[in-house]
N, C-alpha and C positions, 0 to 999 in steps of 0.2 A: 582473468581480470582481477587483479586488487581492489578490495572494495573500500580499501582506504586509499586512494591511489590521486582521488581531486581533495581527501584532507588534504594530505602528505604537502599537495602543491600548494593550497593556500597557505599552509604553517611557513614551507622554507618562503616565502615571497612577504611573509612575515603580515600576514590578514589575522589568522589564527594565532593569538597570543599560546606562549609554551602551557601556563597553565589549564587553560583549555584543552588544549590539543594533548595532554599528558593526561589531563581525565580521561576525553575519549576514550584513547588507547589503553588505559584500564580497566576500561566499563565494557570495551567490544566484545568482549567474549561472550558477556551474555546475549549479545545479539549472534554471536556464533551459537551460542547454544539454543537458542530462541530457531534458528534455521533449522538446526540438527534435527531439534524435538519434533516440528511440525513434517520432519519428513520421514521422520519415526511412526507419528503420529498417523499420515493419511499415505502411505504408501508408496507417495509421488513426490519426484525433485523438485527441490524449491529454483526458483528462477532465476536469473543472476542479481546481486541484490549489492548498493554500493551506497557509501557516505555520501551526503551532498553536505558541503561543509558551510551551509545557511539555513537561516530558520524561512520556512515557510510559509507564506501567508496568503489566503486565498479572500476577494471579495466578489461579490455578483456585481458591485458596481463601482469604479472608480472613485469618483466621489462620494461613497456612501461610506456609514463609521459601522458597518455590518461587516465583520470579516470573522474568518474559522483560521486555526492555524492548522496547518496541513503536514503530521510527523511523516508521512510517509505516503507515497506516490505508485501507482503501478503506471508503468509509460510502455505502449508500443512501438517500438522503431524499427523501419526501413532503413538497410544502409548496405549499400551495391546490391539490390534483388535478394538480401538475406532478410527472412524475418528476427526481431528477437524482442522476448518484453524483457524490462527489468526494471528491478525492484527499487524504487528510491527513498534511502532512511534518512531524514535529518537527525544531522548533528546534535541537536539540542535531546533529541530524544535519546541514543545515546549517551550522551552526559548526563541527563536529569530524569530520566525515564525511570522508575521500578522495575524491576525484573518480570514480573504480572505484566502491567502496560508494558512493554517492549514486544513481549513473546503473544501478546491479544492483537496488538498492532501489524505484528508478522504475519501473523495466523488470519487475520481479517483482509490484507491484503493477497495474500493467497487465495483467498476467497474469491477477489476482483478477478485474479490469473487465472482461476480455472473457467471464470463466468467470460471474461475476456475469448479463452480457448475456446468455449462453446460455443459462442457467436462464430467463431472464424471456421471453426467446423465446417458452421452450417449456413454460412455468407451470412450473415445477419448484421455487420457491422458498416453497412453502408450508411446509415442516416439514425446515429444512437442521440437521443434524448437530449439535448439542452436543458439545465433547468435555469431556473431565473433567479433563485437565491439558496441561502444555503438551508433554509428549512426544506425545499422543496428538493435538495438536490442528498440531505440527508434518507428523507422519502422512498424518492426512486433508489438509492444506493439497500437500503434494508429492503426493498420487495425482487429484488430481482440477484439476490447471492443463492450460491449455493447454503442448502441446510450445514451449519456446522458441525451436529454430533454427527450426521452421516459421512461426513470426510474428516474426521479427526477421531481415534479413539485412544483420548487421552483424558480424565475427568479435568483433572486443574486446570488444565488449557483449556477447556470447554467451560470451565466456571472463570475463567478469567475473561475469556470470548461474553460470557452471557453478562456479568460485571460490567465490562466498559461498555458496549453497545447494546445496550437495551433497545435505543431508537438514537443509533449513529454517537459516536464516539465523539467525547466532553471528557476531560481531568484536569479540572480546574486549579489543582495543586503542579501537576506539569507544567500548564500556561502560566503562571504566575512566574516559577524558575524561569519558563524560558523568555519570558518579559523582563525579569529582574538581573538573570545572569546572563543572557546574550544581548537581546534588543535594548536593553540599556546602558549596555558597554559597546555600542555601533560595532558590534560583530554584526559580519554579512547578513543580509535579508534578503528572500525571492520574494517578490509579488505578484501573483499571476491571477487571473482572472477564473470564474469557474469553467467556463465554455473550451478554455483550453488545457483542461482533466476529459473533455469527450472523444471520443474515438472516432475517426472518421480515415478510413483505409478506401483506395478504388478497386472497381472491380476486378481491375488489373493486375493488383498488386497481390488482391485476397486471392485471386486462379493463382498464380505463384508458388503460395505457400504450402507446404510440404508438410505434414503429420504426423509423428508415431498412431498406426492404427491400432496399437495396442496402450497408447495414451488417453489417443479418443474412444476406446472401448469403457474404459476406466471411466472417463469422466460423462459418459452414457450411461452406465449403472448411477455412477454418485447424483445424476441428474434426477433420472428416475426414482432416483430412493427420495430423494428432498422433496419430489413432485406430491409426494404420496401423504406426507407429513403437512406441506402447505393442505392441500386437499382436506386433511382431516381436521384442519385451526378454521375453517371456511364453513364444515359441516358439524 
């Protein structure tokens, strides 16, 4: 897959103005390099990971003025009895992102993919969490990831990881770009809802899916080593 492949279509149908779409493409590498490093970093292939060529923006309520902007996505998909997750980067972040923020933002959704994995492991993804706003839904996201030094052993990645998400990822210099040079040049905007970032597979579909058991060995240790870490913040 191209993971600039739904830019490429908004530019030529002419949504994506040239100089936009000319930054992207010279900013993408660090998000190539942002992939590479984290698979450097924790052993394990990063997932398939593609542009969405809109800013994204999440609220708990329609009519509420409560919204988080959303750079990046991890989404589960069915498609003919195949499983596969992948990685979804807005555009804006790319463009206006830092090389730090980009490769934290990688590195933290990885994070979702392995926690993602572990559930399907072990059927646990039949009836995952709802939350009601984005405070609550930042919450639940930090208490239930993998430990990060245990699956990355890379320090600046792991100082850029502890930097942005101290309690759920805020860079208010980001938002400000992507308010001033997207969303006020009526480039594309998603608006989605929080409840539809929850995961909900049947049990049909999880019997299905098929595992490297030398994937899910890996993310059994990297489980148990984080397990041991939470345990010792508790005591």
């Amino acid at each position: 897959m191209d993971p600039l492949v739904r830019l490429k279509d908004a530019h030529s149908k002419g949504i994506i103005p040239d100089d936009v779409y000319d930054l992207i493409l010279e900013r993408f590498p660090i998000t190539v390099s942002g992939i590479n490093r984290i698979e450097k970093a924790s052993g394990i292939r990063y997932p398939v990971a593609y542009v969405e060529p809109s800013l994204v923006i999440s609220s708990s309520n329609p009519n509420s003025y409560e919204y988080g902007v959303l750079f990046a996505r991890t989404i589960p998909i069915v498609l003919e009895e195949k499983f596969q997750v992948v990685i979804q980067i807005s555009a804006p972040l790319v463009a206006y992102g830092l090389k730090g923020t980009i490769h934290a933002i990688l590195a933290h959704e990885f994070l979702h993919f392995l926690e993602l994995m572990r559930k399907i492991s072990k059927m646990e993804l039949l009836s995952d969490e709802i939350s009601g706003n984005l405070f609550e839904n930042v919450y639940s996201d930090e208490t239930r990831l993998f430990e990060p030094r245990v699956v990355f052993k890379d320090r600046t990645l792991l100082n850029h990881i502890t930097k942005k998400f101290p309690a759920g990822f805020r860079d208010f210099k980001l938002e400000e770009k992507a308010i001033k040079f997207w969303a006020d040049r009526n480039l594309p905007k998603s608006n989605i809802s929080l409840d539809t970032n929850t995961v909900k597979l049947s049990m049909d579909s999880l019997s299905k899916i098929k595992l490297d058991p030398a994937f899910i060995s890996k993310i059994e240790k990297l489980e148990e080593k984080s397990s041991k870490i939470h345990k010792k913040r508790l005591y």
